[in-house]
DRENMARVO-428155 format. One line per field, with one value per atom (N, C-alpha, C): residue in three letters; x, y, z. Coordinates in steps of 0.1 Angstrom, whole numbers, m for minus. Layout:
N
residu = [Ala, ...]
xx = [X, ...]
yy = [Y, ...]
zz = [Z, ...]
This chain:
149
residu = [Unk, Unk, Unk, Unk, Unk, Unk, Unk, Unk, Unk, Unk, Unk, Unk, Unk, Unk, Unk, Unk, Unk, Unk, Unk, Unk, Unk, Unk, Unk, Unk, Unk, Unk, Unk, Unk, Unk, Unk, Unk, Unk, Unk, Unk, Unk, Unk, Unk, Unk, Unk, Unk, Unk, Unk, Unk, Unk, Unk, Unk, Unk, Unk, Unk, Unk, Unk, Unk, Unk, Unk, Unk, Unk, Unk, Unk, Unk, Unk, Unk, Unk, Unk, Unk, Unk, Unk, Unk, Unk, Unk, Unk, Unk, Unk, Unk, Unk, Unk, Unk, Unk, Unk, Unk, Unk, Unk, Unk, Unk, Unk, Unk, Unk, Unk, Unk, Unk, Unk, Unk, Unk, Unk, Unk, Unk, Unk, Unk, Unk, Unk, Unk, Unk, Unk, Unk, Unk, Unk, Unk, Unk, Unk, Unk, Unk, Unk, Unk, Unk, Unk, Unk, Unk, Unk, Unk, Unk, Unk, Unk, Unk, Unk, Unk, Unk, Unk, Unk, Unk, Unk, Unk, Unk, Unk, Unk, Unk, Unk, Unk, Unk, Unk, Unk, Unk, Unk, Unk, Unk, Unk, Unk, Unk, Unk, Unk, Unk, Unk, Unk, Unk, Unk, Unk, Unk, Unk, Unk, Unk, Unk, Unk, Unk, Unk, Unk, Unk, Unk, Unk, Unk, Unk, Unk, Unk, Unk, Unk, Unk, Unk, Unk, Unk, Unk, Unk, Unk, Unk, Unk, Unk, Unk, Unk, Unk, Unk, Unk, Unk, Unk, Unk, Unk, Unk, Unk, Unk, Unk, Unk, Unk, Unk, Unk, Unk, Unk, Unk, Unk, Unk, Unk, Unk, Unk, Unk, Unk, Unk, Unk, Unk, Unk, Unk, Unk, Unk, Unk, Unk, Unk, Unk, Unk, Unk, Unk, Unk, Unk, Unk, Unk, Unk, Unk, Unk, Unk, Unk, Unk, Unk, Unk, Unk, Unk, Unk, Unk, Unk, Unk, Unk, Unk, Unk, Unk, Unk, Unk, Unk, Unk, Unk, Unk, Unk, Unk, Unk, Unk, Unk, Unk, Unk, Unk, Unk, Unk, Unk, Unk, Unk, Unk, Unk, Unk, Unk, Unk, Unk, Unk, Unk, Unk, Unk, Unk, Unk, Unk, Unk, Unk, Unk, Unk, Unk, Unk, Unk, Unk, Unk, Unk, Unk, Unk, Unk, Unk, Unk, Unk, Unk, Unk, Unk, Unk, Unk, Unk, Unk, Unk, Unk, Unk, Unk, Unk, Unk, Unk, Unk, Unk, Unk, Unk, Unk, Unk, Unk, Unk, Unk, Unk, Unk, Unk, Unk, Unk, Unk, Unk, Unk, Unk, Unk, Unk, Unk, Unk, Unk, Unk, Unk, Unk, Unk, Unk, Unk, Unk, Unk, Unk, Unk, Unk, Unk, Unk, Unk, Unk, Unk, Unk, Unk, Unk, Unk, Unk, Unk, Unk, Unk, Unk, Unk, Unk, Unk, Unk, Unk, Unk, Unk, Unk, Unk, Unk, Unk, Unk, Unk, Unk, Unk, Unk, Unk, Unk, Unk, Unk, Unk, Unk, Unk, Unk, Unk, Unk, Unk, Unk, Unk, Unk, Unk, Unk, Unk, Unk, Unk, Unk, Unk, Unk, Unk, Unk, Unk, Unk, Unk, Unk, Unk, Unk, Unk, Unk, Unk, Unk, Unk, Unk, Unk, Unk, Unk, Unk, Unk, Unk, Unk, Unk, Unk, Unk, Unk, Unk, Unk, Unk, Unk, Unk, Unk, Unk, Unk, Unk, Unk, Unk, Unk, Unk, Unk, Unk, Unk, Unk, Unk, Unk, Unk, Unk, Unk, Unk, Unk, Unk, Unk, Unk, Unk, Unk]
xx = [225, 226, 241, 242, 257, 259, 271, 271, 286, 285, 295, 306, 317, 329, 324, 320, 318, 306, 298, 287, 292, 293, 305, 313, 320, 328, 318, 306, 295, 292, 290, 281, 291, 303, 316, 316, 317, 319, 309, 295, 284, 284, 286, 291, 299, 310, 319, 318, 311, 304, 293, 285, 274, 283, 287, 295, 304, 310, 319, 307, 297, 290, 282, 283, 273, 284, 302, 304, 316, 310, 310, 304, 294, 284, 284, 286, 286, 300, 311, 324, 324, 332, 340, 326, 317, 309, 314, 321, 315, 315, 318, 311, 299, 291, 274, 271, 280, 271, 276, 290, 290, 278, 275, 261, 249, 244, 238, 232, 244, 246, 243, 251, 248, 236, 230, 211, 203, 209, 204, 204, 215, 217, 208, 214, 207, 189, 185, 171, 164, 172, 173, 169, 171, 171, 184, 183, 193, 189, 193, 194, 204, 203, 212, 211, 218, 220, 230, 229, 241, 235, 247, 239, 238, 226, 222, 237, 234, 244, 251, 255, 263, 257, 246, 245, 235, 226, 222, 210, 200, 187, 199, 208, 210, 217, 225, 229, 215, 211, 198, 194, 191, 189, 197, 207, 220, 218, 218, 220, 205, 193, 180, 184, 186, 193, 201, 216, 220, 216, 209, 202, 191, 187, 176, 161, 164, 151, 143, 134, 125, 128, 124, 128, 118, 116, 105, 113, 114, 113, 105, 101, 88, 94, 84, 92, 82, 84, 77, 71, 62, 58, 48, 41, 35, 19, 16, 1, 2, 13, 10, 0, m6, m16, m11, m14, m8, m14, m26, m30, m22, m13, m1, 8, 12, 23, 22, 10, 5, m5, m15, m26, m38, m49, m62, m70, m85, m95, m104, m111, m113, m126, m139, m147, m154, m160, m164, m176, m184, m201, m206, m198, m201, m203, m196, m193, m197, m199, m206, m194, m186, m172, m162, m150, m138, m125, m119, m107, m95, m84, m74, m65, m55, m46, m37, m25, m17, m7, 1, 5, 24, 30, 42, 53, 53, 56, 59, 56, 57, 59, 77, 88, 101, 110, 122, 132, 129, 138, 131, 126, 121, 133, 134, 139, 129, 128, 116, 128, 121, 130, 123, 130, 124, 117, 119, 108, 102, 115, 108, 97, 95, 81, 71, 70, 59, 50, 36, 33, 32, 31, 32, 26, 12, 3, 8, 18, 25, 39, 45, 57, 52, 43, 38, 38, 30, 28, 35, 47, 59, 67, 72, 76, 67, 54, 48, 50, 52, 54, 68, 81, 90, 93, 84, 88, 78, 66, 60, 65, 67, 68, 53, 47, 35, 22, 11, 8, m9, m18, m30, m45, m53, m60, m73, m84, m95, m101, m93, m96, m83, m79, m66, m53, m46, m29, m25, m14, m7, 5, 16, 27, 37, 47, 56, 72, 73, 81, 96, 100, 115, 129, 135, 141, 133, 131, 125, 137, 135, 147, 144]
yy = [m406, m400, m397, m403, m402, m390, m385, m375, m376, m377, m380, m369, m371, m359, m347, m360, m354, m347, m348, m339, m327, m325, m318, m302, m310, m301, m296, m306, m295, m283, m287, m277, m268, m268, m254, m253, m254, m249, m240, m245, m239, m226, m231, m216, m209, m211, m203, m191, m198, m199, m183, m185, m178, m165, m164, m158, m149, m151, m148, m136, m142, m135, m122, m128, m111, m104, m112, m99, m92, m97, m91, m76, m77, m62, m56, m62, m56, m56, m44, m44, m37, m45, m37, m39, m48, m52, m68, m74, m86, m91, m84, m92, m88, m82, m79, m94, m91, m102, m116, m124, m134, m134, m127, m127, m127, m123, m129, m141, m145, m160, m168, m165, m169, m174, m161, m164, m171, m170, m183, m192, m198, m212, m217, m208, m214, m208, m209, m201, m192, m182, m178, m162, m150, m135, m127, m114, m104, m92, m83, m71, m66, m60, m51, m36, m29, m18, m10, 5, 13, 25, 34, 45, 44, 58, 55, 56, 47, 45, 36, 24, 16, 2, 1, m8, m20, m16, m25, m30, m22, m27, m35, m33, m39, m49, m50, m65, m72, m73, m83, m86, m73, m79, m88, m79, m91, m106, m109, m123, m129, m123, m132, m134, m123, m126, m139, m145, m151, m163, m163, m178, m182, m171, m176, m175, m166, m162, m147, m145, m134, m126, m110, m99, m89, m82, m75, m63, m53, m39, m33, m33, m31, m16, m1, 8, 15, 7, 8, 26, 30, 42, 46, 55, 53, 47, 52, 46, 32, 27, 12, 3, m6, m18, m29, m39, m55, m62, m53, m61, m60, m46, m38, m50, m57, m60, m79, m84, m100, m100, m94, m96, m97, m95, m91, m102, m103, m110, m98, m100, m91, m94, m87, m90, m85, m97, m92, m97, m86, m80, m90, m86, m96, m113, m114, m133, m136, m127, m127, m136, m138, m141, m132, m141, m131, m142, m132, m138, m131, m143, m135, m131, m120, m108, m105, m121, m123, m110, m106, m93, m95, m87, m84, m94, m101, m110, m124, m129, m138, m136, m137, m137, m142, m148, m152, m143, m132, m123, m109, m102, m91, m81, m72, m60, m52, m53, m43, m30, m18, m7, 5, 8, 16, 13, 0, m12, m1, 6, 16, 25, 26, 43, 31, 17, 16, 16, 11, 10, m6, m5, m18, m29, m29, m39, m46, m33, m39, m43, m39, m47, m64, m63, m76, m85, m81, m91, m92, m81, m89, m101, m100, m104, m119, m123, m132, m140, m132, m141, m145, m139, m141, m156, m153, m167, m179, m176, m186, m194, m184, m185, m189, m183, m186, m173, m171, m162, m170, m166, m168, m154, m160, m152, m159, m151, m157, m174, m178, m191, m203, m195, m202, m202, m208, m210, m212, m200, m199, m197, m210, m208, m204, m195, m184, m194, m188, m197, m199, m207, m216, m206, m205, m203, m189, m182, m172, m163, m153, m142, m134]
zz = [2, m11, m14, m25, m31, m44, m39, m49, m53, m64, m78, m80, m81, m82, m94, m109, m117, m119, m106, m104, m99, m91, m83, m88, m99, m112, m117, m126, m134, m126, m116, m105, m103, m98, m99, m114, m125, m142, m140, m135, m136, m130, m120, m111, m116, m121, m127, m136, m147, m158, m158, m148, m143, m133, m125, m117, m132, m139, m147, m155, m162, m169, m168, m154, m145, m144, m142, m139, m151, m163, m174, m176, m169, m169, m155, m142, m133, m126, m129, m123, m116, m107, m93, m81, m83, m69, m71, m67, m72, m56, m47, m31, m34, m40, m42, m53, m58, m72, m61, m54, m55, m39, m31, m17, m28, m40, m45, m49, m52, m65, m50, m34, m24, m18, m20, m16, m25, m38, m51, m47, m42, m41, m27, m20, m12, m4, m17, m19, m6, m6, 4, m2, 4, 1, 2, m2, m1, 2, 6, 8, 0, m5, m17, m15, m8, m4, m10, m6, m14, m20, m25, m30, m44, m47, m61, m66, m81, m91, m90, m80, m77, m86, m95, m103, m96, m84, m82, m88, m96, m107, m114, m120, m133, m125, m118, m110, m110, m101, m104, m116, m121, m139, m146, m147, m154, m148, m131, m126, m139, m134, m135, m150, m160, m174, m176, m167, m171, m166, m160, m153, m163, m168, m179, m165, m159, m150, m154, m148, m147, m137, m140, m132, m137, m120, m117, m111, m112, m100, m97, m84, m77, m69, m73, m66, m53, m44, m29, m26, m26, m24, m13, m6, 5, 0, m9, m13, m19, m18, m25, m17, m21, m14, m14, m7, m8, m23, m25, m42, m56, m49, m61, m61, m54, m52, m55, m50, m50, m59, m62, m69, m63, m76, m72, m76, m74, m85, m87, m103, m112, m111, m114, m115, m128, m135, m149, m153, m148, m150, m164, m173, m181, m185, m175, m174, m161, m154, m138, m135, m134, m130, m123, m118, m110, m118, m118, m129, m120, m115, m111, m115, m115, m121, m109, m111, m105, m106, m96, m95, m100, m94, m103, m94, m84, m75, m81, m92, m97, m110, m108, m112, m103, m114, m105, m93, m99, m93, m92, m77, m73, m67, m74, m66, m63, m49, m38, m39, m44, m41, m33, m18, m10, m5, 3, 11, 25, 31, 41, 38, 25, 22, 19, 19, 22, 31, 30, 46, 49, 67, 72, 65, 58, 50, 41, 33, 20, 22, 36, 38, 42, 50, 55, 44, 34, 23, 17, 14, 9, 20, 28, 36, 38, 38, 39, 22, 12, 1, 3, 8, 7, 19, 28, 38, 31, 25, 19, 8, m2, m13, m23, m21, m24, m19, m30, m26, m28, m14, m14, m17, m31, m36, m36, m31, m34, m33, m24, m20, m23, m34, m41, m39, m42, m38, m50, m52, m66, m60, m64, m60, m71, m61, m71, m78, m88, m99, m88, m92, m86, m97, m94, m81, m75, m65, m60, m57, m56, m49, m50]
């Protein structure tokens, strides 16, 4: 596989480009924003830590914004379930049917916030979507949108 100079340059403008615009809105992190753009590329995760106020909901927001991606914040609590977080199937008395009600997970970009107050079940299943990328329901395999993070 041959790769082109002038491939090369798009792909740094692009970067540039994207890196510049987040941090139009997110100043004075940009080692947060560029370990982001980091685990983008190379589809990979982050940990985004710090104390309140330091901008980290809206960093993720702003990136998945300028990428032209989707964004979710998920706020980890002790009663959460693995169905809160992946999804359920529905059952509807009326159609004698089950309909599934893919959960908040599938989107480009998840900020899990306060991953410790949940319990083990729902860390697991995050953790299993995040190594899979894909979430199994009711016999089915629904795989989660590209880029993932």
């Amino acid at each position: 596989m041959t790769i082109a100079a002038t491939d090369v340059d798009e792909a740094a403008a692009l970067l540039q480009t994207t890196l510049a615009e987040v941090k139009k809105v997110i100043v004075g992190q940009d080692h947060m924003v560029e370990r982001m753009i980091v685990a983008l590329l190379a589809r990979g995760h982050c940990l985004v830590e710090g104390v309140p106020g330091v901008a980290k909901t809206l960093a993720v927001d702003t990136l998945a914004h300028v990428v032209g991606g989707t964004f979710a914040r998920l706020q980890f609590t002790p009663d959460l379930v693995p169905s809160d977080i992946v999804g359920t199937r529905i059952y509807h008395p009326s159609t004698e049917q089950f309909d599934v009600e893919l959960g908040p997970v599938f989107v480009n970009f998840v900020l899990a916030d306060e991953i410790n107050r949940a319990p083990a079940k729902v860390q697991s299943a995050l953790l299993e979507v995040m190594a899979e990328r894909q979430v199994s329901l009711g016999g089915n395999t629904y795989p989660l949108p590209t880029p993932f993070i």
